[in-house]
Steps between C-alpha positions, in 0.01 A plus 500: 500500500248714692587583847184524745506669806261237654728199412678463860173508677396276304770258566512522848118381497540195290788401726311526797207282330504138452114414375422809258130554311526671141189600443350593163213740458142346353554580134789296429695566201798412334739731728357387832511142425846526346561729797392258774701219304882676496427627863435125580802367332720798653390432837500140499881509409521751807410196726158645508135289497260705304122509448342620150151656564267663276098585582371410191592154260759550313368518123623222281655731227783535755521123552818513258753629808578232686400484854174654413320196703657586821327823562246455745211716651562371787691671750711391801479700838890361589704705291747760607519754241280564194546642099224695292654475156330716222256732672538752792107545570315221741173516296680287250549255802136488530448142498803423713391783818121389439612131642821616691452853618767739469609418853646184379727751252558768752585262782825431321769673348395602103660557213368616179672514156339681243541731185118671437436868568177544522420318849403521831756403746487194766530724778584221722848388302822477648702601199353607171730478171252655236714545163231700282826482229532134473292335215363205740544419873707179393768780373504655846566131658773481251667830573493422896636156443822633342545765711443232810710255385214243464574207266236478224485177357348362154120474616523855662673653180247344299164581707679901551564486105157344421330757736682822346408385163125465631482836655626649199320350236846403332720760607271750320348713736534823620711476832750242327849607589851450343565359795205277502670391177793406636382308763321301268826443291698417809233254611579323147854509533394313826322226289152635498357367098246765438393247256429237723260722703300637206453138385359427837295784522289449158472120616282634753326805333379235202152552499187243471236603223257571803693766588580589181067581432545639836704760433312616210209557718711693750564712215174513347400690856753728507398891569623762349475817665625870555561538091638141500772608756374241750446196426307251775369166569360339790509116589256377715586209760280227255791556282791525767353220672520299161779586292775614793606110537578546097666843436424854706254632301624830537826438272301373235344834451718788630754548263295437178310806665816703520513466138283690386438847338528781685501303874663645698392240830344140486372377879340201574267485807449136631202438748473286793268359759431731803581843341866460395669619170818498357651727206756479274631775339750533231553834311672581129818682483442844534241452734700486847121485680469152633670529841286819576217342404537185711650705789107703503380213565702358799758306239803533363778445225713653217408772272407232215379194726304514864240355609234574821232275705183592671364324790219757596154350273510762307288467177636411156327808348620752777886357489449546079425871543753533728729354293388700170549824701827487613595370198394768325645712758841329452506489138382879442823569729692332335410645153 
C-alpha cells in the first residue's frame, strides 16, 4: 500500500463535510468517470450526500459504468466541500467556472486528486494529492482508501478497476506499475469479473455502419506531417455537432493514426462555435512528447496522452503552425 503524506488532511476535510461536489474536468474519460463513480460510492458509505458534475456531456462510449446518468452539469451552490478528480489545471474546468465562476470553488474547502505531470496547478486548493506515479487517478483513490480505512464496496471496486484499465489502455502503458498490478488482482480477489466489464464495454463501443463510413472519412483527411512524425486531423463542429450523440469522433480516428509508419504523434484538433478548440494528443512509445506539447499550449497530461483547449479565437491555420512548430521542436529533442 502507498502511504501519502496528504491522506490525514484529507480525512479531516471529508469529516467535516456532509454535501461534497466531485467534479470532473470537460474531457471526460474513462478515469474521471470511473473516478467520480468510486469517490461516490466511498463517500456515500461515509454517511456522505454527493454531487457528480462534469462541464461537458458525458460521451456515450462511457455509458457502460454504471452511474454514468447521474453526472450532471449542473452545479449546486450548498455544498460544503468540493473534489477535482483527474486534472490539477482549471482550464479543463472551463465549462464548469464559465457558468459558476471559480468563486463558487474557492469559497469552499477543495480537494483535488490527481496523477498527471504536466499541469498547471489550482492555486486555490486546499489540499492537492498529485501522484504523477500512479497509472490513473482512480489508483490514487484506491491507495487513499486503504490507507484511510474507507470501505470500498463492489460498484466502487468495479468503476476504480474499470477506470485503471481505461487509463491504461489494458494495463499496457508506460506508467503501469507492479503495484498497479496488484491492485487490480486484489480488486478480483474482491469479486471484481474483469470479464464482465469488457463484455459491457464492447456492448457499448458496437458501432452503426454510419459511423463505420464515418470513420473512413476521418481517416481519409488525416495529415501527415514533419516526415510523417505528426500525424493530424481536425473535426469541425458540423461533425461534432452530428456524430458526438453516436461515438466521440475523436476515438474513431486517433489510435488508427498512432499506427502508422514512422509517427511518432497523432493530435486531433476539434473546432467549436465562438473560437474554442480542443486537442487530443496521444504519442508512440518512445516519444515521451505529448505532455510538453499540451502543457505549451495551456494543457496538460502524461508523456504518451494530454490534451489542451483554447478559448482565445484564434484561427485554425495559426493554432496548426503552432502546433507543427513545437512539434517539431519536441520531436527534434527528443531524437
Amino acid at each position: 500500500m502507498t502511504i501519502y503524506k496528504e491522506a490525514s488532511e484529507i480525512d479531516l476535510l471529508i469529516k467535516n463535510a456532509q454535501k461534497i461536489l466531485i467534479i470532473q474536468p470537460d474531457n471526460p474519460d474513462g478515469d474521471s468517470m470511473g473516478s467520480a463513480l468510486a469517490l461516490e460510492q466511498i463517500l456515500g458509505d461515509l454517511g456522505k450526500v454527493t454531487e457528480m458534475i462534469c462541464g461537458a456531456k458525458i460521451p456515450d462510449y462511457l455509458s457502460y459504468l454504471s452511474g454514468w446518468d447521474r453526472v450532471s452539469d449542473f452545479c449546486s451552490i450548498d455544498f460544503d466541500l468540493s473534489i477535482v478528480v483527474d486534472t490539477s489545471s482549471t482550464s479543463l474546468l472551463y465549462n464548469i467556472t464559465k457558468h459558476h465562476g471559480l468563486n463558487f470553488m474557492s469559497s469552499k474547502p477543495l480537494i483535488v486528486i490527481d496523477h498527471h505531470s504536466n499541469t498547471q496547478n489550482i492555486e486555490f486548493a486546499t489540499i492537492s494529492l498529485n501522484i504523477p506515479s500512479a497509472s490513473a487517478t482512480s489508483e490514487v483513490i484506491y491507495e487513499l482508501s486503504k490507507q484511510l480505512n474507507w470501505q470500498v464496496n463492489k460498484r466502487a471496486m468495479d468503476s476504480i478497476t474499470a477506470a485503471i484499465l481505461s487509463d491504461t489502455l489494458g494495463l499496457t502503458t508506460v506508467n503501469v506499475s507492479s503495484r498497479t498490478i496488484y491492485i487490480i488482482a486484489e480488486l478480483v480477489d474482491n469479486g471484481v469479473s474483469l470479464s464482465e466489464l469488457e463484455n459491457n464495454r464492447k456492448k457499448v463501443n458496437f458501432k452503426s455502419p454510419e459511423l463505420v463510413h464515418y470513420k473512413g472519412q476521418l481517416l481519409e483527411r488525416i495529415e501527415y506531417l514533419l516526415d510523417d512524425r505528426l500525424a493530424l486531423l481536425t473535426i469541425p463542429w458540423s461533425e461534432i455537432e452530428h456524430y458526438s450523440p453516436l461515438y466521440n469522433p475523436s476515438m474513431l480516428a486517433l489510435e488508427d493514426m498512432k499506427l502508422t509508419t514512422n509517427t511518432a504523434i497523432a493530435i486531433v484538433l476539434k473546432i467549436y462555435p465562438k473560437g474554442k478548440l480542443t486537442a487530443k494528443i496521444r504519442s508512440n512509445i518512445g516519444w515521451p512528447i505529448a505532455g510538453k506539447l499540451a502543457e505549451f499550449f495551456g494543457g496538460g497530461g502524461h508523456d504518451y496522452a494530454s490534451g489542451f483547449k483554447i478559448t482565445s479565437g484564434a484561427s485554425i491555420e495559426k493554432i496548426k503552425s503552432d502546433i507543427i512548430v513545437k512539434t517539431s521542436e519536441l520531436i527534434n529533442a527528443s531524437i
